[in-house]
C-alpha positions as CSV (number, residue, x, y, z in Angstrom):
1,X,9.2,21.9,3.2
2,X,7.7,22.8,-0.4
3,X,4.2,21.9,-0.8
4,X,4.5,21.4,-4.0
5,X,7.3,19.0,-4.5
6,X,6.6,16.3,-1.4
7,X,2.8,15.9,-1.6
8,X,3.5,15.4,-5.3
9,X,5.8,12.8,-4.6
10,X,3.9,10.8,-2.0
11,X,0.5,10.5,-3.9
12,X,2.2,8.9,-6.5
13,X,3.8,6.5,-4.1
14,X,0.9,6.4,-2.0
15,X,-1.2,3.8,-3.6
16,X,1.9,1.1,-4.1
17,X,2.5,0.4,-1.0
18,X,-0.9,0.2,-0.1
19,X,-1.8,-2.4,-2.6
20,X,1.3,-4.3,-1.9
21,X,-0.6,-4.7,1.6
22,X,-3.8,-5.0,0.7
23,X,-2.4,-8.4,-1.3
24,X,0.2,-9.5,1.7
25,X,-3.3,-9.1,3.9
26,X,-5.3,-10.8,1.5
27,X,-2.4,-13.7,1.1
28,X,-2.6,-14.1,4.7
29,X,-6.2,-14.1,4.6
30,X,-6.7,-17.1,2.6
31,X,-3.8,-18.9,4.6
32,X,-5.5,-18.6,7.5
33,X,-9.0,-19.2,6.4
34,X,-7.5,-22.8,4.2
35,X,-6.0,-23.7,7.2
């Protein structure tokens, strides 16, 4: 593996996902709590 090309790669795809999440787990969140 080059350490120059992956880690690259997956901090700039690092933070997508875990926003995506952060707003499916905050979705749920407020289902659950206006429920």
């Amino acid at each position: 593996r080059l350490p120059s090309s992956e880690p690259v790669i997956m901090n700039d795809l690092t933070p997508i996902p875990a926003l995506v999440g952060g707003a499916l787990i905050g979705l749920a969140a407020s289902l659950l709590l206006l429920t």
